[in-house]
C-alpha positions as a Markdown table, in Angstrom:
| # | Residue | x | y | z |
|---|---|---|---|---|
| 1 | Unk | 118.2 | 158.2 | 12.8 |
| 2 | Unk | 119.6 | 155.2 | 14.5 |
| 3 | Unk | 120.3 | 157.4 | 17.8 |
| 4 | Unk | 121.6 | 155.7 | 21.1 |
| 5 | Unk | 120.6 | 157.9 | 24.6 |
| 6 | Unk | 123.4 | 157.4 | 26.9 |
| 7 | Unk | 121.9 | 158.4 | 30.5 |
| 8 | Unk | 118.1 | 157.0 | 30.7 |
| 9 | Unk | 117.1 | 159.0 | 33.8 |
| 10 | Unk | 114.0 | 161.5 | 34.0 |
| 11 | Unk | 115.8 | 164.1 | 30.9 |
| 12 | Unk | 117.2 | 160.9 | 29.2 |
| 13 | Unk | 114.3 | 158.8 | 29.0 |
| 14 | Unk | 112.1 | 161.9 | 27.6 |
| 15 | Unk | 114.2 | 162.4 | 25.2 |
| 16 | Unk | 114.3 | 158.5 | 23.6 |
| 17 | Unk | 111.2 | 158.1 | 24.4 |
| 18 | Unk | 109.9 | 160.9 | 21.7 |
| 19 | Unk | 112.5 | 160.5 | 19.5 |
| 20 | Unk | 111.1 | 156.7 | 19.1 |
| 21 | Unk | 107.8 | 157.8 | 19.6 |
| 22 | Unk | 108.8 | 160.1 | 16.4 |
| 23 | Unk | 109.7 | 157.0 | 14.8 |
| 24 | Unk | 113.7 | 156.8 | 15.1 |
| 25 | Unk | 115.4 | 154.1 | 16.0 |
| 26 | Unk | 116.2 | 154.4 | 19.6 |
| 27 | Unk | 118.0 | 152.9 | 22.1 |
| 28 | Unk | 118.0 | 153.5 | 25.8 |
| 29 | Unk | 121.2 | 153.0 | 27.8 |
| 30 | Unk | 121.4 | 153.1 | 31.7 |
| 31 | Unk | 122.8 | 151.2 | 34.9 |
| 32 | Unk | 119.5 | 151.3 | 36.5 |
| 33 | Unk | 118.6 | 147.2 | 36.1 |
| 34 | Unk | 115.1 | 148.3 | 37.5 |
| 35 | Unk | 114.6 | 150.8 | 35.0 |
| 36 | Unk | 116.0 | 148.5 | 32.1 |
| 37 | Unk | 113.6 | 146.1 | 32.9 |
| 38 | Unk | 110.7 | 148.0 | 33.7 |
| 39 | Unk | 111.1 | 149.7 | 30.4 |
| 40 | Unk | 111.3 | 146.4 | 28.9 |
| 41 | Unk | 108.6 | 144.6 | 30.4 |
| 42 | Unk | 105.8 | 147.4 | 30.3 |
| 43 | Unk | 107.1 | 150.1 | 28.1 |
| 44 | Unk | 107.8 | 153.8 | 29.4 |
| 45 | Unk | 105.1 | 155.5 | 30.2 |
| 46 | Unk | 105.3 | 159.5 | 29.8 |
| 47 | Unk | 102.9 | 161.5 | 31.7 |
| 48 | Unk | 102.8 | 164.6 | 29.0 |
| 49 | Unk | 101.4 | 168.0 | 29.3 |
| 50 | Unk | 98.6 | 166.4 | 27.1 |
| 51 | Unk | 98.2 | 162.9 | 27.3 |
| 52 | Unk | 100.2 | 159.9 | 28.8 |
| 53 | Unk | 101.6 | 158.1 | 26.4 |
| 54 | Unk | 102.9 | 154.8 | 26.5 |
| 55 | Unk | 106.5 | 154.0 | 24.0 |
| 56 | Unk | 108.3 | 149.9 | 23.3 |
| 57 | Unk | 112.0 | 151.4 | 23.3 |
| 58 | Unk | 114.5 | 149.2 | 23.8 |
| 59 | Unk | 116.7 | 149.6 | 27.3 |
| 60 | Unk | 119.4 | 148.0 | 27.5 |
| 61 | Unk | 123.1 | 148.0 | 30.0 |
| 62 | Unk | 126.2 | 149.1 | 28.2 |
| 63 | Unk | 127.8 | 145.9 | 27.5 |
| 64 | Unk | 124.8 | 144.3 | 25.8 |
| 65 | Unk | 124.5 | 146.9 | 22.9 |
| 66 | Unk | 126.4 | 146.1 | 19.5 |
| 67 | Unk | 127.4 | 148.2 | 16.6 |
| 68 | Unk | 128.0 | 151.9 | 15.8 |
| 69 | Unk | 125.5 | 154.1 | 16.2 |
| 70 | Unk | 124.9 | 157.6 | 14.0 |
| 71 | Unk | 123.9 | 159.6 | 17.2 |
| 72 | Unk | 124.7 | 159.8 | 21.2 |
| 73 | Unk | 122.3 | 161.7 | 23.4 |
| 74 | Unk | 124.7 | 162.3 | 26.5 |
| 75 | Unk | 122.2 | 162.9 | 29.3 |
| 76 | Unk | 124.5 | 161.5 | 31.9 |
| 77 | Unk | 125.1 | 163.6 | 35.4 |
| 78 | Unk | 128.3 | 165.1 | 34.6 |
| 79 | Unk | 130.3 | 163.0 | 37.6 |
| 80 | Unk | 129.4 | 159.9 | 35.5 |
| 81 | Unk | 130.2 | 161.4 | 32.0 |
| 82 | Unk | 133.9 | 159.8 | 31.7 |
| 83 | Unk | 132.5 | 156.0 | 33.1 |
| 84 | Unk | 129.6 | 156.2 | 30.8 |
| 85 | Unk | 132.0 | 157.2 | 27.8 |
| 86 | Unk | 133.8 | 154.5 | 28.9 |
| 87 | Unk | 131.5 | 152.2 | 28.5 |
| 88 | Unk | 130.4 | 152.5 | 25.2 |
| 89 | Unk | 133.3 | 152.9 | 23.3 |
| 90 | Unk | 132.3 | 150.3 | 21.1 |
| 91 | Unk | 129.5 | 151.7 | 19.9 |
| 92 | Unk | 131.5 | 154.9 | 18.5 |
| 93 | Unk | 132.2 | 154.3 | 15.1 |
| 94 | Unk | 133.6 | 156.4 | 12.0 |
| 95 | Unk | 130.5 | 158.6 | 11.3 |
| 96 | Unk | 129.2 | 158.9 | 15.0 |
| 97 | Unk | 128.0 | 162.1 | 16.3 |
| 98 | Unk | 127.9 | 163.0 | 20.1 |
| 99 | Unk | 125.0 | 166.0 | 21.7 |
| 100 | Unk | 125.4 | 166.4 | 25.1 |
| 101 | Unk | 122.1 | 168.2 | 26.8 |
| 102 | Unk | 124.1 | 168.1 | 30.1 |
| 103 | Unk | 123.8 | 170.3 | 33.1 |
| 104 | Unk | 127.6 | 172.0 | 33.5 |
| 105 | Unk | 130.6 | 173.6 | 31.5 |
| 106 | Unk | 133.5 | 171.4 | 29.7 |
| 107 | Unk | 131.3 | 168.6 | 28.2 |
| 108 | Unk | 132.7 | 168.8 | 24.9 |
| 109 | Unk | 135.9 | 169.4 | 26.5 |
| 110 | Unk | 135.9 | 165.7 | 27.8 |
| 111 | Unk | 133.7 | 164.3 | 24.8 |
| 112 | Unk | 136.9 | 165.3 | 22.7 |
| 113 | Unk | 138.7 | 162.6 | 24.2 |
| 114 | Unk | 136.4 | 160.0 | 22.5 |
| 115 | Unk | 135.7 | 161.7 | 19.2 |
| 116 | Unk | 136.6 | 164.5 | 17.9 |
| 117 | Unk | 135.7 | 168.0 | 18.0 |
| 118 | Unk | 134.1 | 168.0 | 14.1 |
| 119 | Unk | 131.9 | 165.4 | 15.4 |
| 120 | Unk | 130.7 | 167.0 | 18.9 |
| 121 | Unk | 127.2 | 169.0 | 19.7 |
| 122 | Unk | 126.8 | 170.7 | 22.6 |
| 123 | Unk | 123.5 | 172.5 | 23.9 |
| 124 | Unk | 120.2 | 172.9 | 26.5 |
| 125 | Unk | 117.0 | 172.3 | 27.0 |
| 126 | Unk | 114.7 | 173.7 | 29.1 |
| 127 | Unk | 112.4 | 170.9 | 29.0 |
| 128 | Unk | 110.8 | 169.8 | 32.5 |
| 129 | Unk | 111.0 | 166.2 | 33.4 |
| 130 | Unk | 109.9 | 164.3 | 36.8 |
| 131 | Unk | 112.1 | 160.4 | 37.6 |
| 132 | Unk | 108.8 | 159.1 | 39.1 |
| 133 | Unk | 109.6 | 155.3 | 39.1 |
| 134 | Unk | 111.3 | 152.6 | 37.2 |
| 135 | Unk | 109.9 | 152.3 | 33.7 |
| 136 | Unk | 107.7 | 156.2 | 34.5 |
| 137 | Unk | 108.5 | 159.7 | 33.8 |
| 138 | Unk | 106.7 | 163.1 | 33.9 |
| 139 | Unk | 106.6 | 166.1 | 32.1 |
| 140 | Unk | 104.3 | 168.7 | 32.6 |
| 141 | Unk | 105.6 | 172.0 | 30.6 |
| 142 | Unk | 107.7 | 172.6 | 27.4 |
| 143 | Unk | 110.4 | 174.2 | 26.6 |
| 144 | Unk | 113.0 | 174.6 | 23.7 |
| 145 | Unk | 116.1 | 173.0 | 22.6 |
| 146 | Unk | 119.3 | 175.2 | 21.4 |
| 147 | Unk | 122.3 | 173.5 | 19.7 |
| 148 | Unk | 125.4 | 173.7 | 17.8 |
| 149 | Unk | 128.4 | 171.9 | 16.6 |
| 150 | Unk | 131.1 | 172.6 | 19.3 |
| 151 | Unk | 133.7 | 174.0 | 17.2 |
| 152 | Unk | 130.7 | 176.1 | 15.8 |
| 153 | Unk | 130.5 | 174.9 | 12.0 |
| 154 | Unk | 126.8 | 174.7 | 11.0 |
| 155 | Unk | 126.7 | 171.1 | 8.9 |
| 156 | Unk | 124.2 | 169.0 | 7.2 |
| 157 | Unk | 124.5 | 166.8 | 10.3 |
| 158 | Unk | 123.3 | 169.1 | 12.3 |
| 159 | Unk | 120.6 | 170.2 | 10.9 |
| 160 | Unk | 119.7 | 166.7 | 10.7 |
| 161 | Unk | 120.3 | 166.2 | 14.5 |
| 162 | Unk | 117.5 | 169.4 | 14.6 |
| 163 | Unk | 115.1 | 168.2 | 12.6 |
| 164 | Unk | 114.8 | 164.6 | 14.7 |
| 165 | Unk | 114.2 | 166.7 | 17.6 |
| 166 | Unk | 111.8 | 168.6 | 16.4 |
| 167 | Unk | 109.8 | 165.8 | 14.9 |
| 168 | Unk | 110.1 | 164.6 | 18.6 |
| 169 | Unk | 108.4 | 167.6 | 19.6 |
| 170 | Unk | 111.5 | 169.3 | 21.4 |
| 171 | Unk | 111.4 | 172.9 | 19.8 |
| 172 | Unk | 114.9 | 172.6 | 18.9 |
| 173 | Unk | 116.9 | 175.8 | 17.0 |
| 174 | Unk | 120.3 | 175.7 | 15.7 |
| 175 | Unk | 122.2 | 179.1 | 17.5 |
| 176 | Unk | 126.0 | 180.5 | 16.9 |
| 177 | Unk | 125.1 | 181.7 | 20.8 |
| 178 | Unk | 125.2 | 178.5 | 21.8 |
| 179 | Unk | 127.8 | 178.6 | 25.0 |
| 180 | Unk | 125.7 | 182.2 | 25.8 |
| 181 | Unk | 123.1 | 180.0 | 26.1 |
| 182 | Unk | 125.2 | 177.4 | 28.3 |
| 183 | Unk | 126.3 | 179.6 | 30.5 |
| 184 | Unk | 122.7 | 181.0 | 31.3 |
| 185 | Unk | 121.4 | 177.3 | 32.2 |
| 186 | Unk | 124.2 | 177.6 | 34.4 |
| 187 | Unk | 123.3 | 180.4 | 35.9 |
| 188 | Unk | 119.4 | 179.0 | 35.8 |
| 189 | Unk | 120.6 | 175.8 | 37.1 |
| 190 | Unk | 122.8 | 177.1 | 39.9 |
| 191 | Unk | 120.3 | 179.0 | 41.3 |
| 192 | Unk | 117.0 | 176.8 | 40.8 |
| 193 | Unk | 118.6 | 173.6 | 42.0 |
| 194 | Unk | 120.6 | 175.2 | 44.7 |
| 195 | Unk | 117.7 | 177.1 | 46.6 |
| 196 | Unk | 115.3 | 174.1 | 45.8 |
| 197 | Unk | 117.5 | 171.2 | 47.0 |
| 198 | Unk | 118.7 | 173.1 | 50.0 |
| 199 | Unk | 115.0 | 174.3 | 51.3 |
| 200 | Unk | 113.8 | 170.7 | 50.1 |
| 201 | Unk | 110.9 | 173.0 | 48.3 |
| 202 | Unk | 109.3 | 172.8 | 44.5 |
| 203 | Unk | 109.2 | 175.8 | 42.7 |
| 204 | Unk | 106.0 | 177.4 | 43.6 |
| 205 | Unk | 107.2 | 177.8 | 46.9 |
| 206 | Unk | 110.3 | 179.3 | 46.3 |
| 207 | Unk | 109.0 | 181.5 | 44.2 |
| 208 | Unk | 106.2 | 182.7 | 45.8 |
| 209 | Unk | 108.8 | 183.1 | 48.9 |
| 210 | Unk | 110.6 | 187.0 | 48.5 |
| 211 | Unk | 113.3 | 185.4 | 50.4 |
| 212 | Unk | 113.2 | 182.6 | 48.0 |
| 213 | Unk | 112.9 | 184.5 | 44.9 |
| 214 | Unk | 115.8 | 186.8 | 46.3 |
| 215 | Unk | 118.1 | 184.1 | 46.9 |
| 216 | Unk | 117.7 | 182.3 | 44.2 |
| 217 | Unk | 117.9 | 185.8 | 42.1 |
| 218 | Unk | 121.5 | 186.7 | 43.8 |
| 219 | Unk | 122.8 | 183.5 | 42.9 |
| 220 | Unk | 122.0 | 183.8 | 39.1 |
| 221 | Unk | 123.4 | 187.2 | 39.3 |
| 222 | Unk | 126.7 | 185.9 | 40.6 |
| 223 | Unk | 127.1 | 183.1 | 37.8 |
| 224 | Unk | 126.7 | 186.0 | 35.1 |
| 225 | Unk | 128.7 | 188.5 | 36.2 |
| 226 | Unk | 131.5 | 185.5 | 36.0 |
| 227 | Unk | 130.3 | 184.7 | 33.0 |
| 228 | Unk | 130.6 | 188.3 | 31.7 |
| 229 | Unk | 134.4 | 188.3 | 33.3 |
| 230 | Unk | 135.4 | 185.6 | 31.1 |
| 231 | Unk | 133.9 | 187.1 | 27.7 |
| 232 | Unk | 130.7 | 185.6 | 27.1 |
| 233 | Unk | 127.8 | 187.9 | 26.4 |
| 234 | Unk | 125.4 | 186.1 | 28.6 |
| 235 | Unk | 122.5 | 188.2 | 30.0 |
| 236 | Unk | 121.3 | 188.1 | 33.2 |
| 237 | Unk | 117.5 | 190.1 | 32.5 |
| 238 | Unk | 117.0 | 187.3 | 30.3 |
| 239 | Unk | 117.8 | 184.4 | 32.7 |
| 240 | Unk | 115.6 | 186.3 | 35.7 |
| 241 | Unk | 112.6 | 186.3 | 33.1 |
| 242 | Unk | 113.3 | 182.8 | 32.6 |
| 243 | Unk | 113.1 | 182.0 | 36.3 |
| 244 | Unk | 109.9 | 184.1 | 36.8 |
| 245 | Unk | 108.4 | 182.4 | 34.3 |
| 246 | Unk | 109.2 | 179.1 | 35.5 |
| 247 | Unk | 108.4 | 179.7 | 39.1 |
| 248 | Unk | 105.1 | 179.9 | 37.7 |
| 249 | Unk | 104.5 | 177.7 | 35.1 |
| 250 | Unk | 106.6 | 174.7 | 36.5 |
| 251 | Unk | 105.6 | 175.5 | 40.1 |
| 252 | Unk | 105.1 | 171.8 | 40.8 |
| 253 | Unk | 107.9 | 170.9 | 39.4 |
| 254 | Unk | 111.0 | 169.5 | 41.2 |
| 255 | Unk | 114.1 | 170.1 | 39.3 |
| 256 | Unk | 117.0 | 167.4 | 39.4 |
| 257 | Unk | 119.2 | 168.2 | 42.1 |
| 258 | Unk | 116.0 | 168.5 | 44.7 |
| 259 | Unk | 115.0 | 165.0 | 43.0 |
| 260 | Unk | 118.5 | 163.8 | 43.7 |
| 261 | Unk | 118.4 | 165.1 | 47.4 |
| 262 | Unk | 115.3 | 163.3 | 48.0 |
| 263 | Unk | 116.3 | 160.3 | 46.7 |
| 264 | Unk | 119.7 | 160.3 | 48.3 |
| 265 | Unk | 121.7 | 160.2 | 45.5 |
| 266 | Unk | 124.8 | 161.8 | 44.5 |
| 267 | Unk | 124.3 | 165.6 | 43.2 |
| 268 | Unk | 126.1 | 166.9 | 40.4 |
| 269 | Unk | 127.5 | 169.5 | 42.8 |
């Protein structure tokens, strides 16, 4: 697939980098000029679970990019979502399809005002992935990819949008439970990057902290039981498993808020 990957950060830059890896034609989009040209100039490298792999995809900046593309990976922060949109317009033809992998609730609400609806995927992953420098990423776990068209018609297209990620190695399924499955990130999210950006600690610590693990427990607890409110069946046994495990088997990881805090960058809260 001829696939553009709007958002080249740590999730973004995994992402294209398999999918090329996989053999698809892949483009990396960013505003990071070190990370274009570091990408450019020595490749990514992608410090794996297995092996460290070196991939030639192409970064480039928005404007330079020509031509319609027959996937966008949305990986953006969603702060940035309506200036990245914005910015490649051009490349949005006829017969493009959007997937947004982003943190948050709405994306396909705001997609839709650049495509429409028929043409949108929304999902998560739960794939781990570490910014480490310009042109270097790692990812030390796996994890699975769930997706499905947003207006929740299962098409050819999208079970060809599954297929190249699983041939990129990202364990992705096609579910009708889709915005279930949003609204637990949400609730994983909320609590993993709240408690870890605000105590400045990986995982490991928080979990192997009761206050930690208890915090960081109540605040999933609280995003359910809204999510309940409003309708959707998400379940909040299944997102506390998900936590314990990950408090174990990511324990070194740093997830993207904590990265952002120590970085001083913007947070997507």
């Amino acid at each position: 697939m001829k696939i553009a990957v709007l958002g080249a950060g740590a999730m973004g830059s995994l992402y294209g980098g398999m999918l090329f890896h996989a053999g698809h034609e892949v483009v990396l989009i960013d505003v990071s000029e070190a990370h274009i040209n570091a990408v450019n100039q020595k490749g990514l490298s992608i410090d794996g679970p297995e092996k460290q792999i070196n991939v030639r995809v192409p970064a480039f900046l928005a404007p330079e990019i020509k031509g319609a593309f027959e996937l966008i990976l949305l990986f953006t922060k969603t702060v940035y979502s309506r200036s990245a949109l914005d910015s490649v317009k051009h490349l949005i033809g006829p017969d493009t399809w959007m997937l947004s992998l982003q943190n948050g609730l709405g994306n396909d609400t705001l997609i839709a005002e650049y495509l429409p609806q028929d043409r949108i995927i929304v999902g998560t992953t739960d794939f781990p992935s570490t910014f480490v420098a310009p042109g270097e990423i790692r990812s030390r776990g796996t994890g699975t990819t769930k997706i499905m068209s947003a207006n929740g018609v299962y098409s050819d297209t999208v079970s060809k949008i599954a297929d190249a990620l699983n041939e990129g190695g990202f364990n992705c399924v096609v579910s009708e439970d889709v915005f279930v499955a949003i609204w637990e990130k949400v609730a994983f999210n909320s609590a993993m990057n709240a408690i870890t950006a605000t105590t400045r600690l990986k995982l490991g610590y928080v979990g192997a902290s009761e206050e930690g693990r208890g915090a960081a427990f109540d605040v999933a607890r609280e995003v359910i039981s809204v999510a309940n409110a409003k309708g959707i069946k998400a379940d909040i046994d299944r997102v506390l498993a998900v936590m314990d495990k990950d408090f174990r088997d990511h324990s070194d990881h740093k997830p993207s808020m904590l990265q952002d805090v120590l970085q001083k960058r913007q947070t997507e809260v």
